[in-house]
TORGUMAR-400127 format. One record per residue (C-alpha): y, x, z; residue in three letters. Coordinates in steps of 0.5 Angstrom, whole numbers, padded with zeros to 4 digits, always signed. Each point is the difference from the previous one (the first is absolute). Layout:
<sites>
YXZala ...
</sites>
This chain:
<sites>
+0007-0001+0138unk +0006+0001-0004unk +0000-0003-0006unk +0004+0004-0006unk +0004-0003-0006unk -0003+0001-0007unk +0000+0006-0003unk +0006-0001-0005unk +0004-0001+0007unk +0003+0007+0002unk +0003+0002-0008unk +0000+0007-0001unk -0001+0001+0007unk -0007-0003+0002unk -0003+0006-0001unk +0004+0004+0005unk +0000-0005+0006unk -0008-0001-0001unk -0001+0009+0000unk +0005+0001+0005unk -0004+0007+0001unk +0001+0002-0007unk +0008-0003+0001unk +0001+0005+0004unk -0002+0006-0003unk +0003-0001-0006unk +0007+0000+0004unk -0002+0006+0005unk -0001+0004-0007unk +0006-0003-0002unk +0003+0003+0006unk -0003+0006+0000unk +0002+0002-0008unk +0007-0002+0002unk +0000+0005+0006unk -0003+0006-0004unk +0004-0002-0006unk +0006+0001+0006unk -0001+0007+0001unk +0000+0002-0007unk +0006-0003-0003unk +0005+0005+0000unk +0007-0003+0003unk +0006+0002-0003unk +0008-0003+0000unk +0000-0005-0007unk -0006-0001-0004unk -0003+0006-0006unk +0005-0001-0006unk -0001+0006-0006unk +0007+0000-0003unk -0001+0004-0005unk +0006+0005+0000unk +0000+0006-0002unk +0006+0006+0000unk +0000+0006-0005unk +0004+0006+0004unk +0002+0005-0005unk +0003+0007+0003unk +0005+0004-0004unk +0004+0005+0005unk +0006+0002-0003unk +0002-0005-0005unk +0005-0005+0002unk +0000-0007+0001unk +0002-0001-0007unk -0004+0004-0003unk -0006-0003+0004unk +0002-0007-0003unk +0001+0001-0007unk -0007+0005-0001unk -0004-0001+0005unk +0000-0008+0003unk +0003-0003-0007unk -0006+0002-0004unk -0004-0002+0006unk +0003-0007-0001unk -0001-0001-0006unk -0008+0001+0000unk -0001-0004+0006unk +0004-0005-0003unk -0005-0001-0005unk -0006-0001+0006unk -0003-0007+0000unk +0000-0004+0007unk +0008+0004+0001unk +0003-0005+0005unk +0005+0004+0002unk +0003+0008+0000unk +0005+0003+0003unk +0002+0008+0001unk +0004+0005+0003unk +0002+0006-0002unk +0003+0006+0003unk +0001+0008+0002unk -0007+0002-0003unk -0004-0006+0000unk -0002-0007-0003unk -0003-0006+0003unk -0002-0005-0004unk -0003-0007+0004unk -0004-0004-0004unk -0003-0007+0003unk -0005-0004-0004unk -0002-0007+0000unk -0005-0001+0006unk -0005-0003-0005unk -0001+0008-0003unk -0005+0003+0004unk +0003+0006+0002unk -0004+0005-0004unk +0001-0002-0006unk +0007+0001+0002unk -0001+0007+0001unk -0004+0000-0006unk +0007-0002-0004unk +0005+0004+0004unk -0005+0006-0002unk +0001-0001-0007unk +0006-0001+0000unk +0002+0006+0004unk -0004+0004-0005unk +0003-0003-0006unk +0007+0002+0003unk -0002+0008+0001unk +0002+0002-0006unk +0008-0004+0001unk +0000+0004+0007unk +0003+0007+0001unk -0005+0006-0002unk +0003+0004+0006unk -0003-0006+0004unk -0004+0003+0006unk -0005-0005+0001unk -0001-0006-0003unk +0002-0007+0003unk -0004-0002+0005unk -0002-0007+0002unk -0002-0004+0006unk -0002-0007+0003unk +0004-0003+0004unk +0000-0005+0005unk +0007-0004+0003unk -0004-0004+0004unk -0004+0005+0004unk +0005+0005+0003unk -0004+0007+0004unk -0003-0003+0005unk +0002+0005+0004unk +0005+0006+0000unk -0001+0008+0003unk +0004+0005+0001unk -0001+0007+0001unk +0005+0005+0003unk +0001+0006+0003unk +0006+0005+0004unk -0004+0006-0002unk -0004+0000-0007unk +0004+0000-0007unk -0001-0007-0003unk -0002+0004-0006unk -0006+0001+0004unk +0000-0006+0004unk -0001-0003-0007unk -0006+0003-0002unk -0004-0001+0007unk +0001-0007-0001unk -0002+0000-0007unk -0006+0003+0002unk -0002-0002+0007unk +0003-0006+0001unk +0001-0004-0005unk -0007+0001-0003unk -0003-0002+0006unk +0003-0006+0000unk -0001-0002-0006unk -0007+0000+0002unk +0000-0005+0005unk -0004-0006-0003unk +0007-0005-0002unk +0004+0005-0001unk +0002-0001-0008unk +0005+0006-0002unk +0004+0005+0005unk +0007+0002-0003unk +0004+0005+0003unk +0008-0001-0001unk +0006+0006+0003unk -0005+0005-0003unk +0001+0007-0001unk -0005+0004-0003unk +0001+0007-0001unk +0003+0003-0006unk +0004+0007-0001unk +0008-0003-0001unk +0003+0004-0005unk +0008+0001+0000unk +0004+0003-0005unk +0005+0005+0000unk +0005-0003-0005unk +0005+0005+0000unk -0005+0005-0001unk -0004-0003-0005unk +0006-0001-0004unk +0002+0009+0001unk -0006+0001-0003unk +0000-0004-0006unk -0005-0005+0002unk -0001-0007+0000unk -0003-0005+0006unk -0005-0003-0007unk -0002+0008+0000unk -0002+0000+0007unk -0004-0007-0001unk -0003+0003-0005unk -0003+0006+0002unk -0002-0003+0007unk -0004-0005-0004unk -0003+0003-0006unk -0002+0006+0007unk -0004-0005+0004unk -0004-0003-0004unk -0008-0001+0001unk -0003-0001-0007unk -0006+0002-0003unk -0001+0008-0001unk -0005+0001-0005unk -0008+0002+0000unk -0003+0006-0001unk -0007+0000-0005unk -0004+0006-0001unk -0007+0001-0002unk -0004-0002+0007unk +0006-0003+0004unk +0005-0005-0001unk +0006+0001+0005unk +0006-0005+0002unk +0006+0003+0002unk +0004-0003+0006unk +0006+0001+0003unk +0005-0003+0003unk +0007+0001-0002unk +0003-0005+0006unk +0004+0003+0005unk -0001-0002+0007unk +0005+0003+0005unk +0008+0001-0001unk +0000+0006+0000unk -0004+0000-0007unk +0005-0003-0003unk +0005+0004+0003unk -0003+0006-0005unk -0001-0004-0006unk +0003+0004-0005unk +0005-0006-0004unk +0004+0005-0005unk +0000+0007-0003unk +0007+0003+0000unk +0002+0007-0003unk -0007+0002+0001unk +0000-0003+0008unk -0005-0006+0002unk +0005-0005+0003unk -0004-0003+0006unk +0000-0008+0002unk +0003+0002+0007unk +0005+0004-0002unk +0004-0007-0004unk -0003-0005+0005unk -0001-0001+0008unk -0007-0001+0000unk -0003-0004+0006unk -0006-0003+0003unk +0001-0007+0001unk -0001-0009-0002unk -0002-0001-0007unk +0006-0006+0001unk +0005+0001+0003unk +0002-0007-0001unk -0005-0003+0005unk +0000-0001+0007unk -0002-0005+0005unk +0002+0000+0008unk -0004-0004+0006unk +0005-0001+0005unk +0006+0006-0002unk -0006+0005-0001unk -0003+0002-0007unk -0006-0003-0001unk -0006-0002-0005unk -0001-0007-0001unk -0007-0003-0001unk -0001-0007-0003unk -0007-0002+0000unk -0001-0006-0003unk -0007-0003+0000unk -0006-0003-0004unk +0000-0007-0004unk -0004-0005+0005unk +0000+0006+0005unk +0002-0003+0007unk +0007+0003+0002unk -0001-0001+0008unk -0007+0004+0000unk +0003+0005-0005unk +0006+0002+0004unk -0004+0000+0007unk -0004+0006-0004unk +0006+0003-0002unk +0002+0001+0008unk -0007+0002+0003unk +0001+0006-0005unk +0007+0002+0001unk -0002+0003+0007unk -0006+0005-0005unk +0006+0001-0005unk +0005+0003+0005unk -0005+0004+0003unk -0002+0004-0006unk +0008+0002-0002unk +0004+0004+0003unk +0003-0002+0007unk +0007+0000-0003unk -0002-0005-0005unk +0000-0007+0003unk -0002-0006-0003unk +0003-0007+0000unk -0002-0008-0001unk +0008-0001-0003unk -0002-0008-0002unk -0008-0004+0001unk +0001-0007-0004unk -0006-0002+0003unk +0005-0001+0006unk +0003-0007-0002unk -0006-0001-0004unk -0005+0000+0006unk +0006-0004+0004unk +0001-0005-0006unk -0008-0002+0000unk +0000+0000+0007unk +0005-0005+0001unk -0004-0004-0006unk -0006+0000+0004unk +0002-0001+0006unk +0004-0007-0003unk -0007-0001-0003unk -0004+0000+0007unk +0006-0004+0003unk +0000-0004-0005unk -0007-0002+0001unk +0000-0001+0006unk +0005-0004+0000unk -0004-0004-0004unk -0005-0001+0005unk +0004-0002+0005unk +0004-0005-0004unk -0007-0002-0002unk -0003-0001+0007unk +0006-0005+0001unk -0001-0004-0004unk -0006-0001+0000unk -0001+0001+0007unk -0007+0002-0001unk -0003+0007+0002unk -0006+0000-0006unk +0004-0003-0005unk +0005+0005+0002unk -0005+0006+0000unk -0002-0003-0007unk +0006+0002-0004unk +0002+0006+0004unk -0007+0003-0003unk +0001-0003-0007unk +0008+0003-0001unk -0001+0008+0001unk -0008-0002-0004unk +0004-0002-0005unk +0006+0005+0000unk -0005+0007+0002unk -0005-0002-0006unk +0006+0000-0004unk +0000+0009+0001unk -0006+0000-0003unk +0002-0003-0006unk +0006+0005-0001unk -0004+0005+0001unk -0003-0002-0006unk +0006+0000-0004unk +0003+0006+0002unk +0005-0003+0004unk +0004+0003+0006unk +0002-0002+0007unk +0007+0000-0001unk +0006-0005+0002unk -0001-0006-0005unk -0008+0000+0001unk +0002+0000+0007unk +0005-0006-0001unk -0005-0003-0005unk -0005-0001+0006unk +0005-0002+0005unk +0003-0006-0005unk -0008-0002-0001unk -0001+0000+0008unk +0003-0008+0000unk -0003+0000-0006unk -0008+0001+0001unk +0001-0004+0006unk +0002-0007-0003unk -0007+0000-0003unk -0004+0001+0006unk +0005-0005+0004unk -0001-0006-0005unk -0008+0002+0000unk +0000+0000+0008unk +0005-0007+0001unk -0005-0004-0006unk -0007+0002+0003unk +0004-0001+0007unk +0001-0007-0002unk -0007-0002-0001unk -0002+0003+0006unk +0005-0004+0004unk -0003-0007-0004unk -0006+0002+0003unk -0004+0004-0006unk -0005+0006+0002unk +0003+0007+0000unk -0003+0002-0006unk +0000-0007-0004unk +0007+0000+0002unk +0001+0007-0003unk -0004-0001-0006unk +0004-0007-0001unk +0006+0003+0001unk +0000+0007-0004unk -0003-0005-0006unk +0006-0004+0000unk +0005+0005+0000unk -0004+0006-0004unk +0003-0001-0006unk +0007-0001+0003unk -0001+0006+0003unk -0001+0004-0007unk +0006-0005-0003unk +0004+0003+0005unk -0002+0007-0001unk +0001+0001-0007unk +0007-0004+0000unk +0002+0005+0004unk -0002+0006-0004unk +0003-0003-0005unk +0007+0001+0002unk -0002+0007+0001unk -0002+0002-0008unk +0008+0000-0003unk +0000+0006+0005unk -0007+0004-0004unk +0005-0001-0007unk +0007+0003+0003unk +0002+0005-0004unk +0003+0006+0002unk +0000+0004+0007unk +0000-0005+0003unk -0006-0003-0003unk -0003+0006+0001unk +0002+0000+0008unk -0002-0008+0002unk -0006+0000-0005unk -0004+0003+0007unk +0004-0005+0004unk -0003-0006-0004unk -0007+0002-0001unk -0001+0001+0008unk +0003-0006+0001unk -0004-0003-0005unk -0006+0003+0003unk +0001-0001+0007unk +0002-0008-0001unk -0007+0000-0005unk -0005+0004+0006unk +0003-0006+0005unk -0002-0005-0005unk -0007+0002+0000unk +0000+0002+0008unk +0003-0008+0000unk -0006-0003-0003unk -0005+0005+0003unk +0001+0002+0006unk +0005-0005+0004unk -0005-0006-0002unk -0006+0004+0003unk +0005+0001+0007unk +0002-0006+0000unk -0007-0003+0000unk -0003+0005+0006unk +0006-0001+0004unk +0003-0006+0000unk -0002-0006+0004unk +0001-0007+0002unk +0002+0002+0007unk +0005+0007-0002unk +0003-0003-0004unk +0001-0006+0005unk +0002+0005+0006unk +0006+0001+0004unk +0005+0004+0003unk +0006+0001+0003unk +0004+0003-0005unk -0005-0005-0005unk +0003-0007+0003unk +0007+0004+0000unk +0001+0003-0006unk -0003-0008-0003unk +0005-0003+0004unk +0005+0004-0003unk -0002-0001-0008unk +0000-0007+0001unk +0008+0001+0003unk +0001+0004-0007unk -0004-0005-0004unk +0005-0007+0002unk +0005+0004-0002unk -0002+0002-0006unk -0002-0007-0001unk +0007-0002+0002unk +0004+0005-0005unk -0005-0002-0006unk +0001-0007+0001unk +0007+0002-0001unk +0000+0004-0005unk -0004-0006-0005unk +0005-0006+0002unk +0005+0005-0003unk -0003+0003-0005unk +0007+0001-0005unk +0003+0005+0006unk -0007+0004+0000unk +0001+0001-0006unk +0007+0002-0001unk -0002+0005+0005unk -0006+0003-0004unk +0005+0001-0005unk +0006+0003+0004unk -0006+0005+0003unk -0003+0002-0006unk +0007+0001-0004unk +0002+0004+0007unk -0006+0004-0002unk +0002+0001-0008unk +0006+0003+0003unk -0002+0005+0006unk -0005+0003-0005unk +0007+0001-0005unk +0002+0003+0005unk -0005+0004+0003unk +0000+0007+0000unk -0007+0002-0004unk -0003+0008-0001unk -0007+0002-0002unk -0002+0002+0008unk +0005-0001+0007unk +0005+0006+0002unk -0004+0004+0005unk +0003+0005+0004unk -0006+0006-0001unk +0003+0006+0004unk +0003+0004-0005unk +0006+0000-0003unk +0000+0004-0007unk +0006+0002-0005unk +0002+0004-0006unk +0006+0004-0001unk +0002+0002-0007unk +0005+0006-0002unk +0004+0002-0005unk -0005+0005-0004unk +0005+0005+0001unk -0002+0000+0007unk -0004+0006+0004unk -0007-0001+0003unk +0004+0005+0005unk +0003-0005+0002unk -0004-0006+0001unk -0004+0005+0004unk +0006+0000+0005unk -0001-0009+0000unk -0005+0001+0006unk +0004+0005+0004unk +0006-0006-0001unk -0004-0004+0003unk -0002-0004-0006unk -0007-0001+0001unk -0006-0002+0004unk -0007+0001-0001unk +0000+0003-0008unk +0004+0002-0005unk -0002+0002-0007unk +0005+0002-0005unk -0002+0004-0007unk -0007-0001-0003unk +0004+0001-0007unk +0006-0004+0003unk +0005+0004+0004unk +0004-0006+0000unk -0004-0005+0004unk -0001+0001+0008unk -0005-0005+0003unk +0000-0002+0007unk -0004-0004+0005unk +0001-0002+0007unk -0005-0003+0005unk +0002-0005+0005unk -0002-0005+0005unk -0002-0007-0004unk +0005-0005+0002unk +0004+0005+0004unk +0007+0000-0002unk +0002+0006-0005unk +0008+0002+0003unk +0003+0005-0007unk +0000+0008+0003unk +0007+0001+0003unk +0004+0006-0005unk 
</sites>
């Protein structure tokens, strides 16, 4: 019969050891609430950070880069200036059009920035230009979530007018259903419009002017509101539509009355079917095309979404035409899925590592499978918890697990080593684990909280790296706080049903060996240490001179926010004079200045975009002229 010790042995862990069915539910459901919270956490590069950026784009055709600065963007300027929570505002002004970029400070919720840019804008109207075709536009964005994936849409033989209007219609309202998926935006697009081309001289011969002409057109394609009429009975609304539809419409619209005869839009100007902007383009690989940026959801899983995007691309190019194709010009799921691949299989290698060294030192089978159940316990438990606080499985979280792997070892490794201690002087396996978790329990959670501690200046950074390491330090936190309880729960009520007198006292071969050689490391480390005390002004000096040595390298050393990584794209920006024709950017993909997309227009006939994928890590050679 054995004997147990009092009931105030064991500390908090007493009631674990004692109820070791109930013990052991508790972390089965522990571990099963990590693996279902594994499947719904969404997996992204870096953690969830809302910049609140907003961008207000105003389109002015015709009007200059000065005239676009001092009465379009300065009004702007001044009322958003006034906004409170402005942390920075930049702009640009060019041929036809104003971008005005405005980041606020990352404690405004976004909304409410919204909320202040839209009254800005509408303080601003009555400063802007009447003749203004719409007013300025404004939108969200986010620097630090790029398209998560980028398609293009050629075609040999379908005007791009009308490419434009399939992929509208077609193909991008169906991706922007797929569940993820946050916005689609075109770029290069060509939407039909008539193109009107005046005759200059023959403007000037019949005493008319371009102002004339815009008049008239104007004034003639308007769709308002015709009046109704309101009899004794019935009350009827005219309706017509006075928008002309086709080229040839505008070609009879009578401009002018001369000498009693009408003067016709196309007897002054050449009109054409053609792009609503001509300073617009984009091409895939030397051919015309139109871009597709998807970008996904907030919190969406990036690698799910984008793998939907892909089983729906084969549907989508079965209801265009044969001529039309469809292409993936970049996934960022690419080095996404291979960065967290690399983490998670570092994280496997890491345990297992842990669990060989374990076993060598220990020597011992069931003191090994001990920690071997606690670490990943403690490390899938931690899912659960992320899910709960809108975490994702991103590089820092993963590198947060891998840091708390030699972590959530230490606990369960000091338990084993004291319970092991008693079992050796000769105590039962459940007295010694009910003794031996009694007295180092509290050590356990002094350990444990000390180690948190180091992790909260990280909660209280400012800024974006604040916002990114947040969620490093919380799963390290949680990961280290799940073992601590495994620790105290689990590792003892083992301990007690698996070790025993005789297998902590069994030998093998690779036991006596691996004895034999520890005992060789220990003398001479005795040896060195009897050394370092007789001279302890030398050891001194020598902490000293590394630490100063540190101070110095960390001088030194290059910083940034994240490594140099190569990414397989390599992207540029050319920027013109503003004299500069779209015609000849269009020749910059025959010349051999290309890759995989170019944009130029967009309201900026100066700026000409390109981006070249290649093959991460492979040395890029400059083309040859």
């Amino acid at each position: 019969m054995q004997v147990l010790p009092p009931s105030s042995t064991g500390g908090p862990s007493r009631l674990f050891i004692m109820r070791p069915v109930a013990t052991t539910l508790l972390m089965v459901a522990i571990m099963l609430a990590g693996i279902i919270g594994y499947r719904f956490l969404p997996v992204s590069a870096l953690p969830e950070v809302d910049y609140p950026t907003i961008q207000v784009v105003t389109l002015y055709p015709g009007a200059s880069p000065d005239v676009m600065t001092s009465s379009v963007t300065a009004p702007l300027e001044r009322q958003f200036g006034q906004m409170s929570g402005l942390k920075q505002m930049s702009s640009q002004s060019s041929g036809g059009a104003s971008v005005v970029t405005l980041q606020f400070q990352l404690t405004l919720p976004l909304d409410v920035a919204e909320q202040e840019v839209q009254a800005a804008i509408n303080a601003a109207t009555n400063l802007l230009p009447s003749d203004l075709p719409n007013p300025p536009v404004y939108s969200k964005v986010n620097p630090a979530d790029p398209p998560i994936m980028t398609l293009a849409v050629t075609s040999s033989a379908v005007p791009m007018t009308q490419v434009e209007d399939m992929v509208e219609t077609r193909v991008a309202q169906k991706i922007s259903q797929v569940s993820g998926v946050g916005l689609v935006t075109l770029a290069g697009g060509q939407r039909p419009a008539v193109r009107v081309k005046l005759n200059a001289q023959a403007i000037a011969a019949l005493g008319l002017t371009s102002e004339t002409v815009r008049t008239a057109i104007t004034s003639a394609n308007v769709n308002s509101a015709k009046g109704s009429l309101d009899g004794p009975s019935r009350a009827v609304t005219l309706s017509a539509n006075d928008q002309m539809q086709s080229a040839e419409d505008y070609r009879r619209l009578i401009i002018a009355w001369q000498n009693g005869a009408p003067i016709r839009l196309g007897d002054v100007a050449t009109v054409e079917q053609g792009a609503e902007n001509s300073w617009l383009g984009a091409w895939a690989n030397n051919q015309r095309a139109i871009v597709m940026n998807v970008q996904r959801q907030p919190g969406a899983n990036i690698i799910s979404t984008a793998d939907s995007i892909r089983q729906m691309l084969p549907q989508l190019t079965e209801s265009l035409p044969k001529s039309v194709k469809v292409q993936v010009l970049s996934d960022r799921t690419t080095n996404i899925r291979a960065s967290v691949s690399d983490t998670q299989f570092e994280l496997m290698l890491a345990i297992a590592l842990v669990v060989m060294i374990i076993y060598v030192f220990l020597r011992n089978v069931p003191a090994t499978i001990i920690p071997g159940i606690a670490v990943p316990l403690s490390l899938v438990g931690t899912f659960a918890v992320m899910v709960f606080l809108d975490f994702s499985i991103n590089n820092l979280t993963l590198m947060a697990l891998t840091i708390a792997t030699g972590f959530v070892v230490d606990d369960a490794i000091v338990v084993i080593e004291n319970i092991s201690r008693y079992i050796e002087k000769g105590e039962k396996p459940l007295a010694a684990a009910l003794k031996g978790a009694g007295e180092i329990g509290f050590t356990i959670i002094s350990l444990t909280f000390s180690l948190i501690a180091v992790l909260i200046p990280l909660l209280f950074m400012g800024d974006i790296v604040g916002r990114l390491f947040r969620e490093f330090a919380i799963t390290l936190a949680v990961a280290i706080l799940i073992s601590a309880v495994v620790s105290l729960t689990l590792t003892p009520m083992m301990c007690a049903r698996m070790l025993s007198h005789e297998s902590l006292r069994k030998q093998n071969r690779f036991s006596r060996a691996s004895e034999r050689f520890f005992e060789r490391v220990i003398a001479v480390y005795g040896r060195w240490l009897s050394r370092v005390l007789n001279h302890p002004w030398l050891t001194l000096s020598v902490a000293l001179s590394t630490l100063a040595l540190s101070i110095m390298l960390w001088v030194f050393i290059p910083k940034g926010f994240f490594p140099i990584q190569d990414n397989g794209i390599i992207q540029g920006t050319l920027q013109a004079p503003q004299s500069a024709s779209f015609r000849q950017y269009g020749r910059a993909p025959a010349a051999g200045v290309g890759g995989d997309t170019q944009r130029s227009g967009g309201g900026k006939p100066d700026l000409f975009r390109r981006r070249r994928r290649h093959q991460p890590g492979a040395e890029q050679r400059p083309p040859a002229d």
